[in-house]
N, C-alpha and C positions, 0 to 999 in steps of 0.2 A: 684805343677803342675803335667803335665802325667808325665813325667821323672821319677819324687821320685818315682810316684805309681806306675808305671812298676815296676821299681826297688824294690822297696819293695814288691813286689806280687814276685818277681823272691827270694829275701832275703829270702820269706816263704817257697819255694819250696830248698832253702838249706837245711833246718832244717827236711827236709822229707830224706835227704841224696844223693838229687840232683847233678851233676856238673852244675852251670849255666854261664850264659856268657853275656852281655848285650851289645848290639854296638847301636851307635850312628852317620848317614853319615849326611851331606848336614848343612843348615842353618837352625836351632831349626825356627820354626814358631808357635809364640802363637794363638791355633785353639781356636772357642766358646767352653761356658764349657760343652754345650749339648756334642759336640761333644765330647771332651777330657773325659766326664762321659762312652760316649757309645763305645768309644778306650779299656776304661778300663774295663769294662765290658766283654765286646767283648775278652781282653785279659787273664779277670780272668776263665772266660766260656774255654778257650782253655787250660789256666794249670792247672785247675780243673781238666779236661779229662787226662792229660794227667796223672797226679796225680792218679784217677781211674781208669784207663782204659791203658795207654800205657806199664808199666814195664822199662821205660825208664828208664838212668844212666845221661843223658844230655840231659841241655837243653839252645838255644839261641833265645835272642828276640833281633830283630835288628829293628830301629828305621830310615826311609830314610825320609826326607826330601827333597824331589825333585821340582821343582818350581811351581806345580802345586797339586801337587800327595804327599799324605802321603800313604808311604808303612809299613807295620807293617808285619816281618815275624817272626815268632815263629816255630823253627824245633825242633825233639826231635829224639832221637836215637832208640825210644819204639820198640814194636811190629808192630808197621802199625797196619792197617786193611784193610778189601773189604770196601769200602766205597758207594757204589751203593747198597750194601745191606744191610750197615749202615742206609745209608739211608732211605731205604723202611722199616726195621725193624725197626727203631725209628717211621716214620709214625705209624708203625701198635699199637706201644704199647704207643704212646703218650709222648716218650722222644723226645724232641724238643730243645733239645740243639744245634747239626749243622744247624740245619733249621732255627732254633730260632736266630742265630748270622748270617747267610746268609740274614735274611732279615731285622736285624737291621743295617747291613752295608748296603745293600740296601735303606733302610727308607734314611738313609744320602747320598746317591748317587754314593755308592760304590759297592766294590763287594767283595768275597773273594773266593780265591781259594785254595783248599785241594792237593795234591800232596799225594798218600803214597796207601803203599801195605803190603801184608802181608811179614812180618820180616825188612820192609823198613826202619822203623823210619816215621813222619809223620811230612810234613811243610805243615804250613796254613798261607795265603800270603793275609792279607786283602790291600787295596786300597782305597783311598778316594780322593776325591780331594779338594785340599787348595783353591783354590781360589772360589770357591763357597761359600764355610763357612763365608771367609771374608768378601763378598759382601753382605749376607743375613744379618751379624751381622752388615753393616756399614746404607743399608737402607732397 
């Protein structure tokens, strides 16, 4: 299930010399596998980066379960970055990795939001919601 796979995508980023940390709130709810596929992705796409790109020491994926709403945050102690000109610099040269996960959360009816500055460390806070999933997978 997504559990292991988080869990084991964070296992991997041990062996890079990681500290990682993994939490778990609320009542586990089994999502479609579309969506559990595009969580996981969406989560390997963020420790990938951070992996490349932050210089981090730590890192936590925290899993909420709220009645409605799956929260999925992933913080990291890195470098930060400008992220507005992350932005438009990926535009310009065709890496579509934050754009690329903004709008596969989106496709599923979600959102995600970036937090982070230069020396800040960087959380990225996707959302989705539960009961829509359910309903689409029951008719």
């Amino acid at each position: 299930g997504l559990n292991h796979a988080l869990r084991q995508s964070l296992e991997d980023l041990k062996s890079d010399g990681l500290i990682c940390k993994f939490n778990e709130e609320g009542i586990r709810t089994r999502l479609s596998s579309s969506v559990e596929i595009a969580v996981y992705r969406l989560v390997q796409e963020a420790l990938n980066n951070i992996r490349k790109h932050a210089k981090a020491t730590k890192v936590t994926l925290r899993l909420q379960f709220r009645e409605d709403i799956l929260l999925v945050e992933i913080h990291d102690n890195g470098k930060g970055f400008d992220l507005s000109q992350t932005l438009d610099s990926a535009i310009a040269v065709g890496h579509m990795g934050l754009l690329g996960m903004k709008q596969r959360a989106e496709m599923l009816g979600g959102d995600i939001k970036i937090k982070t500055g230069a020396g800040a460390g960087t959380t990225l806070i996707l959302s989705l919601p539960i009961q829509l999933q359910q309903q689409e997978e029951e008719g």
